[in-house]
C-alpha positions, 0 to 999 in steps of 0.5 A: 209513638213519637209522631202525631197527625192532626187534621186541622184543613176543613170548611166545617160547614155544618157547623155553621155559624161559628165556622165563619172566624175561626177553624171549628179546631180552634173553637174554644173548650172550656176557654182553651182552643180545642186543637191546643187540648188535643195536642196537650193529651197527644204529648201526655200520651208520648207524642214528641212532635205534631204535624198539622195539617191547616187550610181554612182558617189556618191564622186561628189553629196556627195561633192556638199552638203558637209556644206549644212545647213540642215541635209543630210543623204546619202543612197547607192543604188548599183546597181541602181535599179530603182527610185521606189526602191531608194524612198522604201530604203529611208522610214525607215528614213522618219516615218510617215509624208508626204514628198517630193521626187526629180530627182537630175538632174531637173532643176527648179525655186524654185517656182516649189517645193512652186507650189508643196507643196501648191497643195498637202497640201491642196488636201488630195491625197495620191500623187501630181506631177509636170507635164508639157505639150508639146510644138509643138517641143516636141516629146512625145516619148522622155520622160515618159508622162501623159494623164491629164485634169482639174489639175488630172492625168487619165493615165500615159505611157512610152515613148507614142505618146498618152499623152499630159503631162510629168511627171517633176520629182517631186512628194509629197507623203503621207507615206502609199505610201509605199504599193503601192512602194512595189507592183511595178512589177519591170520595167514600165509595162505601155508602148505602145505595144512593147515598150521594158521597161528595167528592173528598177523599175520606180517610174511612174509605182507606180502612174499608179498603185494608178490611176488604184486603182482609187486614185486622183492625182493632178498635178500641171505645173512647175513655168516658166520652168522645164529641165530634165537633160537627154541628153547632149544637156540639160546641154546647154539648162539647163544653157540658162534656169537659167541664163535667169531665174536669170537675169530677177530678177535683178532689179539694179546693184550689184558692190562689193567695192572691183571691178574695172570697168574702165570708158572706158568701155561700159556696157549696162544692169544690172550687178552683180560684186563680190569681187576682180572682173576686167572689164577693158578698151575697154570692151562692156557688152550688156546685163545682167551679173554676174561676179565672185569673181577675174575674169578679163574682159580685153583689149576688151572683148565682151559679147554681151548677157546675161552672167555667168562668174565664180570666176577667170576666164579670158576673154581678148584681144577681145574675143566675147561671144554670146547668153545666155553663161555660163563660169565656174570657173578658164577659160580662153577665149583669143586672138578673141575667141568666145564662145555660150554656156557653159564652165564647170570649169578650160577650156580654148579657144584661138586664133581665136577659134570658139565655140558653144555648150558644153566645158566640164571641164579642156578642152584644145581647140587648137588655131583656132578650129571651129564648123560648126553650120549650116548644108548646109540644113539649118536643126537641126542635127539628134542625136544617143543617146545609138542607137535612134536617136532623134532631140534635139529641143534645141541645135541640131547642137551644138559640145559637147566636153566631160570633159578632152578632148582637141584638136590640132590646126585647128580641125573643128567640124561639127554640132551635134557632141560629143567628149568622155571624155579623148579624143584628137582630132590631129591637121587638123582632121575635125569630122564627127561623135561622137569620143568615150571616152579615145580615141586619133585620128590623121590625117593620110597624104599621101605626094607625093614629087617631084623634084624642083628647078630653072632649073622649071623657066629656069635657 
């Protein structure tokens, strides 16, 4: 399959705050723009040429495929109508072969698409499709699902207690598949009763439509994992899945000539050290990890789990990263700060700063921030996304600080909360509940003063 769609044109609204600078494709993985790995698996699963479908946002996805080594053209979508719609508008420039088609904010292994492309060649369906089942934690309700049995679709439902797979935003198609994109009513006609869909043309209705007709179409499960990046919680979730995902291929280390490790480091696991990188004295590595170009681990620093850290970052004097964590691109990580999570390029966390969950980028955390990770009822945090509410079954308790946001020093966070983009959090504020974007927010005192001195202690 020499063509590939990608679907980069959405508000991402739901993913909310990071969906305010940048196209939720864009967003960084494992320090390289999602759209830009998705395009990488596509070319090693045979793909010669993309077609990307942009409208909000377009700046950020056409930047992250800019120099990419295949042919990209790019076509505006705006408004967004829908997925469907953005696949029609993408036809003229396919012909008459089959192609690919592929959510730009999907995060999967590049075996996914080669699992995909093998199915379809050699089913004879007018389309194929990556599906996958649901976990217990899952709840079906979140996403658009599939009843589906013995490798084939029977019915697909939006947002339904009734199916037992979803659909994993990545399908193959033949190119007559244009009379059915043309059919589409407009919006997913194929919901519960009372499901309320909006008024978009889903590209799921155009499969229900093809299985009503009686057409065969076959799935396949994604190759080990498969992210949808829909809420914020996936971006961590996202990273974690990557990162673990790269690090169970190393087989042996990777030590630029140009690297400096000090013998009194303690490294225990398999390490990638790019060019000009620094791991110095007393630092403790357990774990995999990948180190970039001109990044310094210095005076003590302590990754104890598996760990990305971008080019140039600097991780020193005795912080502490936990978990599976993912730092971006010009960081700074000092004086015993630690971090479970992600941080997006260009943020800092100083002095004593306690940090779990998403740093956006350019964010300033002040000296000594905190977020609360557990809740006194030892649960997961109840999220409101766009008025739902939902429980993320991956980092629900999580502080999620949105892109230029920053906080003054002493700021705790309580579980689950989310900070809007261009937001500031004043000194001693602790934040119960999300804080819009473009907002700044300062503690109000009431002091009382009172007459003092030595005559209090009898002189």
């Amino acid at each position: 399959m020499k063509t590939a769609v990608i679907l980069c044109a959405g508000h991402g609204a739901r993913f909310w705050p990071y969906n305010e600078v940048r196209h939720k494709a864009a967003t960084p993985i494992m320090n390289r723009p999602n759209v830009r790995r998705l395009a990488e698996s596509l070319r090693q699963a045979g793909v010669e040429r993309l077609i990307v479908v942009v409208g909000v946002h377009e700046a950020s996805v056409r930047a992250a495929l800019h120099d990419f080594e295949l042919p990209v053209a790019f076509i505006r979508q705006n408004p967004p109508t829908g997925t469907a719609y953005g696949v029609l508008s993408a036809l003229p420039l396919i012909g008459d072969e089959p192609f690919l088609v592929a959510y730009g904010d999907i995060v999967t292994p590049p075996e996914t698409v080669r699992r995909l492309v093998e199915a379809f060649q050699g089913s004879g369906a007018l389309a194929a499709v990556v599906a996958q089942p649901y976990l217990p934690e899952h709840d079906p309700r979140d996403w658009i699902g599939a009843v589906a049995h013995q490798g084939r679709l029977r019915r697909i439902e939006g947002h339904s207690a009734d199916t037992n797979y979803r659909l994993g935003g990545l399908y193959a198609f033949q190119p007559h598949i244009r009379d059915a994109l043309n059919a589409h009513p407009g919006l997913m006609t194929s919901v519960p009763v009372g499901g309320m869909p909006p008024l978009e043309a889903e590209l799921a209705q155009t499969l229900q439509t093809l299985l009503e007709q009686g057409q065969d179409i076959p799935f396949v499960e994604p190759a080990g994992f498969l992210v949808d990046m829909d809420k914020p919680w996936h971006l961590w979730e996202a990273n974690a899945r990557w990162l673990e995902y790269e690090a169970s291929r190393l087989e042996s280390d990777r030590i630029s000539k140009t690297a400096q490790i000090d013998d009194s480091a303690e490294i225990y696991g398999k390490v990638v050290v790019e060019d000009g990188a620094v791991i110095g004295k007393r630092v403790v590595i357990r774990g995999n990890c990948f180190i970039g170009r001109e990044s310094h681990l210095t005076n003590g620093a302590m990754l104890m789990g598996t760990t990305a850290i971008g080019a140039r970052s600097h991780l020193r004097d005795y912080c502490h990263l936990l978990g599976a964590t993912v730092v971006g691109n010009g960081c700074i990580v000092g004086h015993g700060a630690e971090m479970d999570g992600v941080m997006l390029d260009g943020s800092f966390l100083f002095h004593y700063c306690e940090i779990m969950g998403v740093v956006g980028q350019r964010v300033d955390i002040g000296a000594a921030t905190v977020c609360g990770t557990l809740r006194f009822d030892d649960g997961d945090t109840m999220h409101a996304i766009r008025g739902r509410r939902e429980r993320p079954d991956f980092g629900a308790n999580g502080t999620y600080f949105g892109d230029f946001s920053r906080t003054g020093v002493n700021v705790i966070t309580m579980p689950g909360v989310k900070i809007g983009a261009y937001s500031c959090v004043g000194a001693g504020i602790v934040v119960y509940e999300d804080i819009p974007s473009r907002k700044l927010v300062l503690l109000k005192q009431e002091l009382v003063y009172r007459d003092w001195g030595p005559e209090r202690y009898g002189w």
